[in-house]
C-alpha positions in Angstrom: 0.0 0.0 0.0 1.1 3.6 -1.0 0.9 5.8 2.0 0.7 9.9 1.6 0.7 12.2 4.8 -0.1 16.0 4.7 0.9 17.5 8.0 -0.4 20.8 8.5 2.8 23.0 10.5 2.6 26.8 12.2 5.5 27.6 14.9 6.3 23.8 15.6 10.0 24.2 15.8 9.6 22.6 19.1 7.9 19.6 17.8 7.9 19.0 14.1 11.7 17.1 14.1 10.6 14.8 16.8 7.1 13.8 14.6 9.3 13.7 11.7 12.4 11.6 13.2 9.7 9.0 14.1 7.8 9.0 10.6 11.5 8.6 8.8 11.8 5.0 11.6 9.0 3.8 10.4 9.3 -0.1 9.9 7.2 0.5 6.7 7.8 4.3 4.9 5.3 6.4 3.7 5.4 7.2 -0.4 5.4 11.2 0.4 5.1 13.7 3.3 4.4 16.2 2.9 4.8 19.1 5.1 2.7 22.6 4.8 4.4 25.4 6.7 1.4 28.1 7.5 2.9 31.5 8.3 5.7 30.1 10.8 7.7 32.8 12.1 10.3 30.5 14.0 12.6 27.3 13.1 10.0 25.0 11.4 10.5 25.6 7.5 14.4 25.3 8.0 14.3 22.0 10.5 11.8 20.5 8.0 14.3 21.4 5.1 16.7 20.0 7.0 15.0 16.0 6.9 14.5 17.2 2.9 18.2 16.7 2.4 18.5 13.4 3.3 14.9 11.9 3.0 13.5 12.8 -0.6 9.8 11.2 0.1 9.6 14.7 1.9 8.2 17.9 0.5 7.8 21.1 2.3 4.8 23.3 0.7 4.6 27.2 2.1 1.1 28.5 2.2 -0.8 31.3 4.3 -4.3 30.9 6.1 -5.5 33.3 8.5 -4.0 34.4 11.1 -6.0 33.3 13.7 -5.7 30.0 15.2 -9.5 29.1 14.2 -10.4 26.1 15.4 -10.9 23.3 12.2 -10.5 26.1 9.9 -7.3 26.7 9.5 -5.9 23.6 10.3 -8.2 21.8 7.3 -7.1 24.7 4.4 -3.2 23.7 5.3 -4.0 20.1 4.8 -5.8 20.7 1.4 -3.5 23.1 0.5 -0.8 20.1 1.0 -3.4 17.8 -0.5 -3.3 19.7 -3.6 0.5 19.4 -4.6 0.0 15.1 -4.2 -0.9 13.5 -7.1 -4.0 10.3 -7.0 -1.3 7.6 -6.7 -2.4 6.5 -3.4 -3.8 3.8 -1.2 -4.2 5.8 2.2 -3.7 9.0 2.9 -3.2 10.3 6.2 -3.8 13.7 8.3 -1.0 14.0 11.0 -0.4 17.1 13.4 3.0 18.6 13.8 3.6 17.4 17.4 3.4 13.7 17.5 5.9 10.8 18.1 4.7 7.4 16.6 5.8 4.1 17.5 8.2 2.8 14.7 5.5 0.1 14.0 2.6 2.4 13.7 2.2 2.5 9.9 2.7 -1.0 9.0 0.6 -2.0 12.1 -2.1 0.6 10.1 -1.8 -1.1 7.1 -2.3 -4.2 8.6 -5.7 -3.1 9.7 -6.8 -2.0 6.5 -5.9 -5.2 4.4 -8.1 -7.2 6.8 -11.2 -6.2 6.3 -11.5 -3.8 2.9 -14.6 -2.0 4.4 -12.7 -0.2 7.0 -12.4 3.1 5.2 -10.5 4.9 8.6 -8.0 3.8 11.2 -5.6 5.0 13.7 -3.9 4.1 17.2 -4.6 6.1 20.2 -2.9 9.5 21.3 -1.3 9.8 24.6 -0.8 12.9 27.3 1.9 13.3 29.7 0.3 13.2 32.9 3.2 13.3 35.9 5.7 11.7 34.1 3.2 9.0 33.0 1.3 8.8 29.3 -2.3 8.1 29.1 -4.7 7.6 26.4 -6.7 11.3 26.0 -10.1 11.0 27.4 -12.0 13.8 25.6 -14.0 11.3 23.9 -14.6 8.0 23.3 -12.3 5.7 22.7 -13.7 4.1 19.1 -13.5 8.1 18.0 -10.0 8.9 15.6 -8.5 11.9 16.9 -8.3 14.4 14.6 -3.9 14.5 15.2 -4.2 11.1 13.3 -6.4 10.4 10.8 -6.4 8.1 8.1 -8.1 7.3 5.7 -9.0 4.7 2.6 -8.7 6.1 -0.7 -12.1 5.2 -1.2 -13.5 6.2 1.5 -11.6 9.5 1.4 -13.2 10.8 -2.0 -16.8 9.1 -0.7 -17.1 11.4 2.3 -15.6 14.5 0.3 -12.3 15.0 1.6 -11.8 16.6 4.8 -14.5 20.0 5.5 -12.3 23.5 7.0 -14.5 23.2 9.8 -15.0 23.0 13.4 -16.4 19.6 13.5 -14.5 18.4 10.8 -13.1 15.5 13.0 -16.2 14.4 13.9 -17.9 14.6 10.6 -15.3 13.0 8.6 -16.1 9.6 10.7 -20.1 10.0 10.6 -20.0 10.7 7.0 -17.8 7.6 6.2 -20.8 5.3 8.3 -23.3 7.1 6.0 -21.4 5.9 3.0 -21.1 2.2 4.3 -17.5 2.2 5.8 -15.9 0.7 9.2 -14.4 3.0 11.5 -11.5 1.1 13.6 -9.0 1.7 16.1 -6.3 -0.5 17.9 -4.9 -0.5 21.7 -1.9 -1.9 19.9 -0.7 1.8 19.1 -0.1 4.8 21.8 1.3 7.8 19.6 2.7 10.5 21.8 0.5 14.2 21.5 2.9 16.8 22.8 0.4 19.8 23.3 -3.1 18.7 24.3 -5.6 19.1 22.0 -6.9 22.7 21.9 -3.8 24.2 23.6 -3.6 26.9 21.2 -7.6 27.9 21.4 -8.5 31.0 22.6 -11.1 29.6 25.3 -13.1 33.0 25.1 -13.2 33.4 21.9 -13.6 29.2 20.6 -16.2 28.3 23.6 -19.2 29.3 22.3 -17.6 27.4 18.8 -18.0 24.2 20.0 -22.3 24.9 20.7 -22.0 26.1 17.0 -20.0 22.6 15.5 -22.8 20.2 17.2 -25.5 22.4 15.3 -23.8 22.3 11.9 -23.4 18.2 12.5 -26.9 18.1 12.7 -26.8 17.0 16.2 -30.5 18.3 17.1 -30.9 19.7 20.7 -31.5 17.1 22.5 -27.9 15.5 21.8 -26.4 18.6 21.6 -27.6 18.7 25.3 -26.4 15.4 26.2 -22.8 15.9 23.9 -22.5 19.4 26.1 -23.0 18.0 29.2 -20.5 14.7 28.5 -18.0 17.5 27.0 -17.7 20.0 29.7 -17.4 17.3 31.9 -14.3 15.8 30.4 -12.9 19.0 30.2 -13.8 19.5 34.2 -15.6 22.4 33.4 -19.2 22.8 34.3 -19.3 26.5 33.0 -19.0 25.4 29.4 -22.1 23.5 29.2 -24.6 26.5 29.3 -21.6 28.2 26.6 -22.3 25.3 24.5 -25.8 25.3 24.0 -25.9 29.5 23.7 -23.6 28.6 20.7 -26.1 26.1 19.5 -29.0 28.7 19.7 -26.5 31.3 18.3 -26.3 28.9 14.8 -29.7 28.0 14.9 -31.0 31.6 15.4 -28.4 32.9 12.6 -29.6 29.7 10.1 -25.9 28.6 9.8 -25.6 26.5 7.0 -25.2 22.6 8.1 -22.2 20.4 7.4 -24.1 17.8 6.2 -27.2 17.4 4.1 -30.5 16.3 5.4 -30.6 12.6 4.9 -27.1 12.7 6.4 -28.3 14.2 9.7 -30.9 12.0 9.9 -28.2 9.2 9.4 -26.3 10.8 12.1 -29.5 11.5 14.7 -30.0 7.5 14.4 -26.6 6.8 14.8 -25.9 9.0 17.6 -28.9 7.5 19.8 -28.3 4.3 19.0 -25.2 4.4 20.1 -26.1 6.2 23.5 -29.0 3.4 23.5 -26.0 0.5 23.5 -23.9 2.1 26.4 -26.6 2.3 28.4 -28.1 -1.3 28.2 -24.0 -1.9 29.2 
C-alpha cells in the first residue's frame, strides 16, 4: 500500500523534528510527506528542510491561512492546500499534526488493519498525554472516536465522504460521514502515539467556547444531543461553566440559520446513529 501524509505545521520548531524523526523510523515508509508550513515565524520551515536533504519522500509546501488559530479552519485549508501538490497515486492517505511521536510500527501496524477487512475506510492508534511523568490515552472522547492528530483514511472512502470540511467539526464529521457511506471505522490499543500539546492548547477559550455549541448544530446533532454531547464534554474538560456556553452557541447557529455540514438525509443518518449508540452504552 502507497501511503501519503499531509501534516499541517505553524510555529512547531519545538515539535515537528521529533514527529518527523519517528515518521523517517517507520518499519514501513510512507510514499510522500508532505509538510505545509502556514505562516511560521520560528525554526519549522528550516528544520523540515533540514529531513529534505536526506529523505527525498519529503516535501515542504509554504502557504498562508489566517491568522487566527480558528479552530478546524485553518488547520483543514493547510492540509488541502498540501493535498493539492499530491498527485492520485495513493492507497491511504493520512492527516498527522506537527507534534506527535509514533511508535516505529505504527504505519505497518495501520496497514495491517486496512488489508483485513476492505470496508474499513479509517483507522488509527490512540494519542497519549503526559500526565506526571506518565502517558495516558486522552479521554475527551470516546475511545472508538480517531482523533483528529491522526487520521487516516481509505482512498475510497476518502473521495466518498468528500475530503476533509475546514470546519470545526471536521473531526467528527469526517467519521459519521464515512458510516453514511457504508465504511468501518477502527481503532487499535496496539498503538499509543505520543500528543505533545493537548488538544486545543492553542484555542483562545473565550473566543472558541461558544464554537464548539456552533459545530454540534452544523453536524446536525438536534438539541436534545447537543444537550447530552455538552453536558459529557464540559465534563471531560472538568468544566461545568461550558455547558450552558455550548448550547448559547447552538441557539446562536440555529437563530443565525448557519448553513449545516451535512445534508439532510445525512443528519438524519447521524441523529440515528448517535442515539443508537447512546441506546448501546446504556443497556451496558
Amino acid at each position: 500500500m502507497r501511503i501519503y501524509i499531509v501534516i499541517p505545521a505553524h510555529n512547531e520548531a519545538d515539535f515537528i523534528g521529533l514527529t518527523l524523526q519517528s515518521l523517517v523510523k517507520q518499519t514501513f515508509l510512507p510514499s510522500k510527506i508532505v509538510v505545509v508550513n502556514d505562516q511560521s515565524t520560528d525554526e519549522t520551515p528550516k528544520i523540515i528542510q533540514e529531513f529534505i536533504e536526506n529523505h527525498p519522500f519529503i516535501q515542504l509546501k509554504n502557504t498562508t491561512s489566517s491568522e487566527a488559530h480558528q479552530p478546524g479552519s485553518k488547520v483543514i485549508n493547510a492540509f488541502n492546500a498540501g493535498l493539492a501538490d499530491l498527485d492520485e497515486d495513493y492507497d491511504l492517505i493520512c492527516k498527522f499534526d506537527a507534534d506527535l511521536i509514533f511508535p516505529e510500527n505504527y504505519l505497518e501496524t495501520i496497514i495491517e488493519i486496512f488489508r483485513k477487512d476492505p470496508k474499513i475506510g479509517m483507522a488509527a492508534g490512540h494519542c497519549t498525554i503526559d500526565k506526571n511523568g506518565e502517558w495516558i490515552i486522552e479521554n475527551l472522547t470516546d475511545k472508538d472516536h480517531i482523533r483528529g492528530a491522526l487520521k487516516a483514511y481509505r482512498k475510497d472512502c476518502f473521495k466518498a465522504i468528500g475530503g476533509l470540511k475546514p470546519a470545526m467539526g471536521w473531526d467528527t464529521v469526517d467519521e459519521l460521514l464515512a458510516q453514511f457511506h457504508g465504511w468501518k471505522i477502527q481503532t487499535t490499543e496496539k498503538l499509543h502515539v505520543k500528543h505533545l500539546k493537548p488538544t486545543g492548547a492553542n484555542y483562545n477559550t473565550k473566543a472558541s467556547r461558544y464554537k464548539q455549541g456552533k459545530a454540534f448544530y452544523r453536524l446536525g446533532y438536534g438539541f436534545l444531543i447537543t444537550t447530552i454531547a455538552s453536558a459529557k464534554l464540559a465534563t471531560l474538560k472538568n468544566d461545568l461553566s461550558l455547558f450552558p456556553a455550548y448550547l448559547k452557541g447552538y441557539f446562536q447557529a440555529k437563530k443565525g440559520n448557519e448553513n449545516l455540514l451535512v445534508s439532510e438525509e445525512e443528519a438524519k443518518f447521524i441523529r440515528t446513529l448517535r442515539w443508537k449508540k447512546m441506546k448501546a452504552k446504556i443497556i451496558k
